[in-house]
C-alpha positions as CSV (number, residue, x, y, z in Angstrom):
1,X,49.6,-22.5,-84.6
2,X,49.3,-20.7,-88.0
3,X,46.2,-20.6,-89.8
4,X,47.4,-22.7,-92.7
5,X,47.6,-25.8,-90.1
6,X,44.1,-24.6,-88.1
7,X,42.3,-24.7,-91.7
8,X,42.7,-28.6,-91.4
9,X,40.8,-29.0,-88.6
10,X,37.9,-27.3,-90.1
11,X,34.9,-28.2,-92.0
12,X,32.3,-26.2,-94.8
13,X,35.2,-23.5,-94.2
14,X,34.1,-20.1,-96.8
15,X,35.2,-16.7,-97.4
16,X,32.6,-14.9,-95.2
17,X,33.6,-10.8,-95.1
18,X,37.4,-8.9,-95.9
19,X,38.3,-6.3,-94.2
20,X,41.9,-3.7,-94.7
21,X,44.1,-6.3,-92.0
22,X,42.2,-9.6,-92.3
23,X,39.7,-12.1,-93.8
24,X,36.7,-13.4,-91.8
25,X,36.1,-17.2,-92.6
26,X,33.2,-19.0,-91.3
27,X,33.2,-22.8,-91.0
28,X,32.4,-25.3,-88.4
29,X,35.2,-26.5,-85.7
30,X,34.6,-29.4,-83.0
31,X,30.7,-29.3,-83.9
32,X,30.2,-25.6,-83.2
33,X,30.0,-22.6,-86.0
34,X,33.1,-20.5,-86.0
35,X,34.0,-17.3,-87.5
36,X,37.9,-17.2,-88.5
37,X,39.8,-13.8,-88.5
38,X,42.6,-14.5,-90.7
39,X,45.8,-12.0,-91.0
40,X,46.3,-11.0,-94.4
41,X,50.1,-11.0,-94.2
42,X,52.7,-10.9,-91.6
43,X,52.7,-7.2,-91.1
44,X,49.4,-7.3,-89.6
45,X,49.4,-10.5,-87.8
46,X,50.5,-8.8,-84.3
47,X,47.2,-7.0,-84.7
48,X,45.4,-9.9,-84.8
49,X,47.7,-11.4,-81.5
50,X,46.3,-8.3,-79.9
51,X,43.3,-8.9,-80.5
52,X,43.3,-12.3,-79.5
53,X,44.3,-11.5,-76.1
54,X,41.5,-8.3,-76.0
55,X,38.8,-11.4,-76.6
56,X,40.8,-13.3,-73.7
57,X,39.9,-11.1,-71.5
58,X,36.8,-10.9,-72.5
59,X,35.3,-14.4,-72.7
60,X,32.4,-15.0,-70.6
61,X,31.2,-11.2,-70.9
62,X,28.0,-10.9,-73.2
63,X,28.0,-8.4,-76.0
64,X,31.2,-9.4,-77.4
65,X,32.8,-12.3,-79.8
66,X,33.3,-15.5,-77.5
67,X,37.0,-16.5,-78.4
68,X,37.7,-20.3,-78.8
69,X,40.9,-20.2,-79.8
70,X,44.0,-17.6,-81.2
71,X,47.0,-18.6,-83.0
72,X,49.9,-16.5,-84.5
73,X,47.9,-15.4,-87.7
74,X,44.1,-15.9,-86.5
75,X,41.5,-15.7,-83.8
76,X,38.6,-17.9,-83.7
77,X,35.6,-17.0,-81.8
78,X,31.7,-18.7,-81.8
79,X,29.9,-17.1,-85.1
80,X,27.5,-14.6,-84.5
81,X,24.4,-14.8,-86.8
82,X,22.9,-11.0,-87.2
83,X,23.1,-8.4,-88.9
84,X,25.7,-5.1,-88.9
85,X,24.0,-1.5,-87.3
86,X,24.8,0.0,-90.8
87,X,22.8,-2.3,-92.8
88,X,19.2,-1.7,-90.4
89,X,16.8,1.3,-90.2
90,X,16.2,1.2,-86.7
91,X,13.0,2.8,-85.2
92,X,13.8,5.9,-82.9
93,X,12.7,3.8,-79.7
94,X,14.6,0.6,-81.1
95,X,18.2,3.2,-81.9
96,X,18.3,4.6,-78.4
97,X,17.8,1.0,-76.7
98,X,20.9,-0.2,-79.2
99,X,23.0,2.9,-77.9
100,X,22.3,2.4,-74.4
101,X,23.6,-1.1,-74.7
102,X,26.8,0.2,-76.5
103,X,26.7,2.7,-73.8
104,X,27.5,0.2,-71.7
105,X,29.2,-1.8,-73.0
106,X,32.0,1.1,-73.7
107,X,31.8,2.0,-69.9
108,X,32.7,-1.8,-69.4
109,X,35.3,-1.8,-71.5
110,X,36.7,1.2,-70.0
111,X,36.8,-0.2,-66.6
112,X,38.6,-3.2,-67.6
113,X,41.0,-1.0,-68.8
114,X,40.6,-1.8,-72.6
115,X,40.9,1.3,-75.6
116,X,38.6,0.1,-78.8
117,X,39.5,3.2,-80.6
118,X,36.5,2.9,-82.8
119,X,33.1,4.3,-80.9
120,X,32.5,7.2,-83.2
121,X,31.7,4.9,-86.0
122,X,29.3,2.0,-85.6
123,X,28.2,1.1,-89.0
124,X,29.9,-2.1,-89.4
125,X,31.2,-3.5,-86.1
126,X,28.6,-3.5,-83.5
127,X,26.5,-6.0,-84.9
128,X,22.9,-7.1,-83.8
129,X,22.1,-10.5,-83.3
130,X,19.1,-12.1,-84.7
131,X,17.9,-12.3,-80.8
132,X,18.4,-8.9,-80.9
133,X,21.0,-8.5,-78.4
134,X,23.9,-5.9,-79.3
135,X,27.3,-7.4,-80.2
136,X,30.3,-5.1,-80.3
137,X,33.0,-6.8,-82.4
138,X,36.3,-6.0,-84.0
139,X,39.3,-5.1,-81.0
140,X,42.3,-5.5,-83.9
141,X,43.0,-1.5,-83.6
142,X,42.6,-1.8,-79.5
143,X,45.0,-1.9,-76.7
144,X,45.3,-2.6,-72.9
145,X,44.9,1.3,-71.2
146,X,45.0,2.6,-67.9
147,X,42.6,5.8,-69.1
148,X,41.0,4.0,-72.2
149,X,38.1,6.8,-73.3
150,X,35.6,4.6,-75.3
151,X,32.8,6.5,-73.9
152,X,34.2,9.4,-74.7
153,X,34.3,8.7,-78.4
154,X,30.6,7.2,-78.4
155,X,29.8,10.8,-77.3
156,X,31.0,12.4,-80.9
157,X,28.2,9.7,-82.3
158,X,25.6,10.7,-79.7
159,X,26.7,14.5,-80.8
160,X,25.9,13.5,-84.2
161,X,23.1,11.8,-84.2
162,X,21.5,14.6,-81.8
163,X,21.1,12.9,-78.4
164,X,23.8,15.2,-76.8
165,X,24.5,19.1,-78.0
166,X,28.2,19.9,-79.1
167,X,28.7,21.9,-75.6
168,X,27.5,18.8,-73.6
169,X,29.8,16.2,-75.6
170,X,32.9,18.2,-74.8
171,X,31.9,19.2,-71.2
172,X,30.5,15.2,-70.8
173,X,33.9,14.1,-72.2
174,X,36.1,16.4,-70.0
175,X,34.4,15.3,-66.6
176,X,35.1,11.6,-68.2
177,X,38.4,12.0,-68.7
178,X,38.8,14.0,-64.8
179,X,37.5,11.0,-63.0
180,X,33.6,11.3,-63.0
181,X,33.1,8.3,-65.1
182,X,30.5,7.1,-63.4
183,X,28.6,9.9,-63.2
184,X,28.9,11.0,-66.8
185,X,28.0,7.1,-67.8
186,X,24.7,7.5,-65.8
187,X,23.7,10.9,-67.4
188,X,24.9,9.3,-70.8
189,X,22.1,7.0,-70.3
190,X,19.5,9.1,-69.6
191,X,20.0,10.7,-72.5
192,X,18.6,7.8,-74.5
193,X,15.7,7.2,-72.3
C-alpha cells in the first residue's frame, strides 16, 4: 500500500515535522493518534521499508515508536506526545537519568543486533514523553548488524558532554567492540550515577 491510498483512511491528517528523507504527518487512524513517516520521493522510500521492518522488530519494547502499520512509501506508528532532548534544559540530575535510559536502550539495540548510526547526536531524535519516559526514534539510517556499536557511539556524546574522559571513550569503545559489552555497558552506567 502507498501512502497516497493510506491517506484515505485517515482523519484531522496535518503536516506535523519535515525532515531531509521524509514528512512526519500526524492524524488519527481506527480511533487512535498516529504519526505518518511519509517518503519524499522514490529514492528514499527503501529507507523508509527499512525502517519499517527496524520498528517490526521492535514492537512491544518501550522506549521506541510502536509501529501499526508500513507500506511501500510510509510507516505509521502510535504518536508520541513530548518533546525532542534538543528543545529542554535538563537539570544535571534530570540529564544523567535521560542518558542512562538511552544507555540502555543502545545496549538493547545492540543485542538485538540492530546499527542506529545516530548515538553521537541526540538533539532531535530521542524524544521525551510528557510522562517523562525516554523515546528513541528515527531507525531510517539503521540496519540489521551482527556487531552493531550503538553504545559505542553514545560514548563520543558522553565524551562530550564530560561524563567519560577522551582516554576512557576509546579504551571503553575498544573493550565494546572485543566482546566485553556487558561489562563496559555496566561501567557506562555508573558513570551517570
Amino acid at each position: 500500500m502507498r501512502f497516497t491510498d493510506f491517506r484515505r483512511e485517515l482523519r484531522r491528517l496535518r503536516k506535523f515535522a519535515e525532515g531531509w528523507r521524509g514528512v512526519i504527518y500526524r492524524g488519527e487512524w481506527k480511533g487512535e493518534e498516529v504519526a505518518v513517516k511519509v517518503a519524499k520521493g522514490p529514492e528514499v522510500a527503501e529507507a523508509l521499508r527499512k525502517e519499517g521492518e527496524i520498528l517490526e522488530k521492535l514492537r512491544g519494547v518501550e522506549g521506541f515508536p510502536q509501529l501499526l502499520l508500513r507500506g511501500e512509501d510510509f510507516v505509521a506508528y502510535r504518536f508520541i506526545e513530548g518533546t525532542p532532548l534538543g528543545r529542554l534544559s535538563p537539570s544535571g540530575e534530570e540529564e544523567k537519568r535521560i542518558l542512562r535510559r538511552v544507555a540502555e536502550l543502545a545496549y538493547l539495540l545492540d543485542s538485538m543486533g540492530i546499527r542506529r548510526d545516530e548515538f553521537q547526536r541526540l538533539d532531535k531524535n530521542v524524544l521525551i514523553g510528557a510522562d517523562g519516559r525516554v523515546y528513541v526514534l528515527d531507525f531510517e539510517r539503521g540496519s540489521f548488524s551482527d556487531r552493531p556499536s550503538n553504545l559505542p557511539q553514545l560514548l563520543q556524546l558522553l565524551r562530550r558532554k564530560g561524563y567519560v574522559s577522551p582516554e576512557e571513550a576509546v579504551s571503553l569503545g575498544r573493550r565494546y567492540v572485543r566482546g566485553e559489552r556487558e561489562a563496559v555497558f555496566r561501567e557506562v552506567l555508573s558513570k551517570l550515577k
